[in-house]
C-alpha positions in Angstrom: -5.5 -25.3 7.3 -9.2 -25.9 7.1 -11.9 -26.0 3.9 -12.7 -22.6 3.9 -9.0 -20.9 4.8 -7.9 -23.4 1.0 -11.1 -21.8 -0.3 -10.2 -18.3 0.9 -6.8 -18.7 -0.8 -8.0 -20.1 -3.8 -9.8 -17.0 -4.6 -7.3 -14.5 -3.6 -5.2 -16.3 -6.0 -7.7 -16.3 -8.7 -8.4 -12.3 -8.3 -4.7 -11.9 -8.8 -4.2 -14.3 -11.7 -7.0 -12.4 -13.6 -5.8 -8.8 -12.6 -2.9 -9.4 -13.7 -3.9 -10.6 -17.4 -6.2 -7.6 -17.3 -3.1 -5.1 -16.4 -0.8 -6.4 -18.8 -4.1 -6.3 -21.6 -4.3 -2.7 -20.2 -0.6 -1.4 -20.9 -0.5 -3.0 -24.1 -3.2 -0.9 -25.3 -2.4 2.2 -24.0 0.1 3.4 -25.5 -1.7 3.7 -28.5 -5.0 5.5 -26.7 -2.2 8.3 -25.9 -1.5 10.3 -29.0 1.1 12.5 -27.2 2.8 8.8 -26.7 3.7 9.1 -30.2 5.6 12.6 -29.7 9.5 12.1 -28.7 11.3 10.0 -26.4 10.3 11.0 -23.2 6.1 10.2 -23.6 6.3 6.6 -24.7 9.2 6.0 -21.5 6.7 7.1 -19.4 4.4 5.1 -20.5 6.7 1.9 -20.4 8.2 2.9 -17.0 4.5 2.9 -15.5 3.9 -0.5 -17.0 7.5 -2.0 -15.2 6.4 -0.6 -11.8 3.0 -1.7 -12.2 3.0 -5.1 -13.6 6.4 -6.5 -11.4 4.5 -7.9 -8.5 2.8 -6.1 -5.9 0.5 -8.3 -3.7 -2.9 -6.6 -4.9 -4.5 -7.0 -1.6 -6.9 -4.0 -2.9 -8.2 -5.8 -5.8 -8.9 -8.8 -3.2 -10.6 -6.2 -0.9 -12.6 -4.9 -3.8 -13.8 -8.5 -5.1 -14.5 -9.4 -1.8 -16.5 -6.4 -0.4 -19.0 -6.8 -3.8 -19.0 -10.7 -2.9 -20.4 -9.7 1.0 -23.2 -8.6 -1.3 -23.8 -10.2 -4.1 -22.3 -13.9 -5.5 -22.4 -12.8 -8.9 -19.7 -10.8 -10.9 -20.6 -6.9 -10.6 -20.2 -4.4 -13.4 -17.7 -2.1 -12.8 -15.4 -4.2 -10.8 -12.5 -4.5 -13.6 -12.6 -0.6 -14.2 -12.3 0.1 -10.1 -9.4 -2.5 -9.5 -7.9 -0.9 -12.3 -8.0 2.0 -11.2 -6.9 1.0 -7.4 -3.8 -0.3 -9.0 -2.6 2.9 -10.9 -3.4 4.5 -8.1 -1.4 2.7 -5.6 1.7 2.7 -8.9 0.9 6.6 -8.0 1.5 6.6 -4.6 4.7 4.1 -5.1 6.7 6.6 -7.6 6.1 9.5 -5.6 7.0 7.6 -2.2 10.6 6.8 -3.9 10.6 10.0 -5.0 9.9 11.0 -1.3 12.7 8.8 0.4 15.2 8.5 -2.5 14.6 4.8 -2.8 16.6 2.9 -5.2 14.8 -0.2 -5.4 10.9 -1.0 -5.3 9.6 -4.5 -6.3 12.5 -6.5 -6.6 13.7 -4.1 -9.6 14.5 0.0 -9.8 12.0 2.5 -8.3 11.2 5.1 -11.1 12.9 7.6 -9.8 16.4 5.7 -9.9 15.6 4.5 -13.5 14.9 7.9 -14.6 18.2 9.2 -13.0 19.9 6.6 -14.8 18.3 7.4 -18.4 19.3 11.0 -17.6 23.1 11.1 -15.6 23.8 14.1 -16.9 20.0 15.5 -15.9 19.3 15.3 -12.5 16.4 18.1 -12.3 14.8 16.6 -15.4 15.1 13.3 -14.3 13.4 14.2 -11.3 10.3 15.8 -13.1 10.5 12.8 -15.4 9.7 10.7 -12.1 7.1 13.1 -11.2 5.4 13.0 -14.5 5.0 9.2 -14.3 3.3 9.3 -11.0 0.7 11.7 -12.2 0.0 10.2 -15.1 -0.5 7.1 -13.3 -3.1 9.0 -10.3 -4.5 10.7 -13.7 -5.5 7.5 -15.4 -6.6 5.7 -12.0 -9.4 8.1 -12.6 -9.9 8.5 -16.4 -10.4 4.7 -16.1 -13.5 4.7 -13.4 -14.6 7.7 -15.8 -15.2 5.0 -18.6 -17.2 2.8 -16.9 -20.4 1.6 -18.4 -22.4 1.8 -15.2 -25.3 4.0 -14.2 -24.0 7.8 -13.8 -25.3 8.4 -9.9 -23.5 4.7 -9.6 -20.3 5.9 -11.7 -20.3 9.0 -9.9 -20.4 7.6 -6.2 -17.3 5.6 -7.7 -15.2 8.4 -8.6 -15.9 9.8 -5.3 -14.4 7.4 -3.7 -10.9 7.4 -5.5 -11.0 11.1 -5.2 -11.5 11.2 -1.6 -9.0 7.9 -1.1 -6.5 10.4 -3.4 -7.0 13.5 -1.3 -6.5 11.1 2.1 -3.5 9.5 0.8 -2.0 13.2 -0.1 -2.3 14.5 3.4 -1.2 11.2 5.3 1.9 12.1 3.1 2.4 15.2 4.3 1.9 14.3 7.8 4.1 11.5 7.1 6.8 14.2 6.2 6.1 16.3 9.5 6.4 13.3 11.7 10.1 12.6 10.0 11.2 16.3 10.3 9.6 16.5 13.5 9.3 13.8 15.5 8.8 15.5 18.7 5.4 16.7 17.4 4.7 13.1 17.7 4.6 12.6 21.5 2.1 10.6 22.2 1.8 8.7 18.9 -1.0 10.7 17.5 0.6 11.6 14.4 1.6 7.7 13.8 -1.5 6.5 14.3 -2.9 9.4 11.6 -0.6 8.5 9.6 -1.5 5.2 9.1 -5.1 6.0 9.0 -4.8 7.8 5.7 -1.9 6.3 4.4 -3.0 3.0 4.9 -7.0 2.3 6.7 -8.4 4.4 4.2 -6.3 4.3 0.9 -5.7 0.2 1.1 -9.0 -0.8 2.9 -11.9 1.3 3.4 -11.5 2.5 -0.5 -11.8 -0.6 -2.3 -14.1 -1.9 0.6 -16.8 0.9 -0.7 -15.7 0.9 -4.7 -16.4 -3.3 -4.3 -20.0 -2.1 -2.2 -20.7 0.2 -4.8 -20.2 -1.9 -7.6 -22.6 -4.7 -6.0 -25.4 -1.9 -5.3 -24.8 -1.5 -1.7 -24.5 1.7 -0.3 -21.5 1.3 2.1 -22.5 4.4 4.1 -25.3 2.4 6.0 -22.2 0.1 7.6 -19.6 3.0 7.6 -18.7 3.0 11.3 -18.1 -1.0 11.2 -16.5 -0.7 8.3 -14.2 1.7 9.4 -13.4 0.2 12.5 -12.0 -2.7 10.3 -10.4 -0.6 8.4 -8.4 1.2 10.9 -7.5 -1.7 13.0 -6.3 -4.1 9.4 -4.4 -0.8 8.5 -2.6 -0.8 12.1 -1.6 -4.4 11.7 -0.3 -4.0 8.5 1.6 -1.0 8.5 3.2 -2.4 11.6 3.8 -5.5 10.0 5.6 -3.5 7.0 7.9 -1.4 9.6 8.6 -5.1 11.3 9.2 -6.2 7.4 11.8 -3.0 7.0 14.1 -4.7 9.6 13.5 -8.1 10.2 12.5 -9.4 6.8 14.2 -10.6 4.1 15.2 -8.8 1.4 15.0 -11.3 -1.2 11.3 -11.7 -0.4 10.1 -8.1 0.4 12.1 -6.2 -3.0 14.3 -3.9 -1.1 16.9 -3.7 1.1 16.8 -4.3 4.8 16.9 -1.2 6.5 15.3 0.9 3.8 13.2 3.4 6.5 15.9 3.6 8.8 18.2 5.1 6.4 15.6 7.4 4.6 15.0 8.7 8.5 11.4 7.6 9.0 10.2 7.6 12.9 8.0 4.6 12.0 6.8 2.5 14.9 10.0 0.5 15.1 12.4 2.8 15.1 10.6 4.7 17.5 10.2 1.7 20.1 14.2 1.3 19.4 15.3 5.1 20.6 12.9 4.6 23.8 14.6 1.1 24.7 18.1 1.4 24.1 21.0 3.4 25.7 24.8 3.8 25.6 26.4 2.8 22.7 23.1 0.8 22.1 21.1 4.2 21.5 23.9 6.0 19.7 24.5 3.3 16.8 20.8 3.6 15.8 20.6 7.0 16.0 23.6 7.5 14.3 21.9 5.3 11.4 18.6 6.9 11.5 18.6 9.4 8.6 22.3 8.1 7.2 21.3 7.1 3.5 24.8 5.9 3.3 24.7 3.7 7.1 26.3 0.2 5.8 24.4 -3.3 5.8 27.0 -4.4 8.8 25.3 -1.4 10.6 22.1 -2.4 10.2 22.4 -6.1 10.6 23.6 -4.3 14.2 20.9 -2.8 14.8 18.7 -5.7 13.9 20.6 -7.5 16.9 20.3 -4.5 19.4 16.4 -4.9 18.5 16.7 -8.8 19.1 18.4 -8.4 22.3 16.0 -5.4 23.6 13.3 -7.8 22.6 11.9 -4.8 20.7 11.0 -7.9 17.6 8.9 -9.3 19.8 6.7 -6.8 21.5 6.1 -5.1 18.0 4.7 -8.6 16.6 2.4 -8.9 19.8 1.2 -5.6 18.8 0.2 -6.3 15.3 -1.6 -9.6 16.3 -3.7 -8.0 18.4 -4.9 -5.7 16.2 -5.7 -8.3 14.0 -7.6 -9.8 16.0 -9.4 -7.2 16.8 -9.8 -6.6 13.3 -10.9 -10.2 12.6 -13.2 -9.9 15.6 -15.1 -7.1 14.1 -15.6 -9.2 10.3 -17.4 -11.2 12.5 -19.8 -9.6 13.3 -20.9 -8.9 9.7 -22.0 -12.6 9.3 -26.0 -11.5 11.0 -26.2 -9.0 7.3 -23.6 -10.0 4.4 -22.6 -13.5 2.5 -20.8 -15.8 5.4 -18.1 -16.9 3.3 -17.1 -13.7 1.7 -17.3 -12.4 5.6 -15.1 -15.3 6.5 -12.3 -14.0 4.3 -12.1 -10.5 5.9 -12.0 -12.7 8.9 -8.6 -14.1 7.8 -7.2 -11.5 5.5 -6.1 -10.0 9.1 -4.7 -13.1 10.4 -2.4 -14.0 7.5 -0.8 -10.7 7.4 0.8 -11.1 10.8 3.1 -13.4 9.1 3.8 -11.9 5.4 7.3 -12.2 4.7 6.3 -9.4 1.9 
């Protein structure tokens, strides 16, 4: 690995380390800030159910992106950073409940979604521990933006800010919903239009393209004057990686990605793979993973064979030539930012790209 890619790492590393002391300060002090936490039972587990979800792992690629896009501008530390990468991260703890809410997941992060812990708090409750779940996730996307609120930054500047996460919010609620009509309806996805939107607001503009412009922002660079470019990253990082994470679904390794193998094939989801796996296969072939498509309760031997029916169509492979390439093409555009921003932040969009095609998480 050369200088820089050590030098790259070294600072994705760092942004992590010191999120991470900043999200646990965060939730420590929360509680307290919440006066209806004091009230009951129910308030303060909110609270503390937010804080499990949000402090056990997560690879805070966001907070990177956001760091990153106000170091293509400026070297020194902008105000206004700690507040957005906050808030990107209750965001995203938004977006997580209401996905396991979504697909009845029992696991997120190596530990229980929220959902599944609420249901077991309350055995006897189902509906209530289903609004319980619900309650968690918007107190989490009502937060992400009571914390930008707070910042001590210029109003147009704050403003812009809070823009931003309400647009990325309003995105990430209609990729949701078209990521629910592709699932019930995957013949209105002939020609992989609704995939690819999918993605875009799911993933290009709520992972990417948001922090990109919050970490802008922050740094006094209006990100509107590179939109298109930016974009264009956006959208081809945010095709690599979702297809990286459908790859993940089957392929990866459970201990390593915090849920079981299989996950999307039971909850039904057309993603990418499974897709590519009905238009290969026929026979028997065909019928096992349709039959496990949508079965919540299809068994681990199942899917460890339909992991080998994907092996032997060679479906693994093509799907990993797919995300390198847009990589590359992603990488390929970061490059051509080097004529106007800070070379080695530049360098790092270069790579970020690159070392997702082989995540193992």
């Amino acid at each position: 690995m050369s200088s820089s890619a050590v030098s790259a790492l070294e600072r994705l590393v760092g942004h992590r380390r010191r999120f991470d002391a900043a999200f646990e300060k965060y939730f420590a002090e929360l509680a307290g800030e919440l006066d209806g936490a004091r009230l009951g039972r129910f308030p303060p587990r909110c609270v503390e159910l937010l804080a499990q979800l949000s402090l056990r792992g997560g690879k805070r690629i966001r907070i990177a992106l956001l760091h990153e896009a106000a170091g293509l501008v400026s070297g020194a530390k902008a105000p206004g950073l700690a507040e957005a990468a906050l808030s990107l991260e209750l965001l995203h703890s938004h977006a997580l409940v209401l996905d396991d809410i979504m697909d009845d997941s029992p696991m997120r992060r190596g530990g229980p979604s929220t959902y599944y812990a609420c249901r077991e708090d309350l055995p006897d409750h189902p509906q209530a521990a289903l609004g319980l779940a619900m309650m968690v996730g918007d107190l989490a996307g009502f937060l992400a933006l009571r914390v930008l609120s707070r910042a001590d930054l210029p109003a147009d500047r704050r403003q812009a800010m809070i823009d931003v996460q309400l647009g990325v919010s309003t995105d990430t609620v209609i990729g949701q919903v078209l990521d629910l009509e592709r699932d019930v309806d995957p013949s209105a996805d002939g020609d992989d239009g609704l995939l690819a939107a999918v993605c875009e607001y799911k993933t290009s503009r709520y992972s990417i393209l948001g922090p990109m412009r919050l970490g802008l922002l922050a740094a006094g660079q209006d990100p509107m004057e590179h939109e298109e470019s930016l974009h264009r990253y956006a959208r081809l990082a945010g095709l690599s990686g979702q297809l990286r994470d459908d790859y993940l679904d089957l392929f990866g390794d459970p201990d390593l990605t915090g849920k079981p193998r299989g996950a999307d094939l039971r909850a039904g989801r057309h993603t990418s793979l499974t897709r590519e796996l009905l238009a290969v296969t026929g026979g028997d072939d065909h019928d096992t993973v349709k039959a496990g498509l949508g079965d919540p309760h299809c068994t681990p031997r199942t899917i460890d064979r339909i992991r080998d029916i994907a092996h032997r169509h060679d479906v693994h492979t093509r799907l990993q030539t797919t995300i390198d390439r847009y990589a590359h093409d992603a990488a390929a555009e970061a490059a051509s930012w080097h004529r106007h921003w800070n070379s080695e932040a530049v360098a790092l969009f270069e790579q970020l790209p690159l070392w997702n095609t082989r995540r193992t998480r």
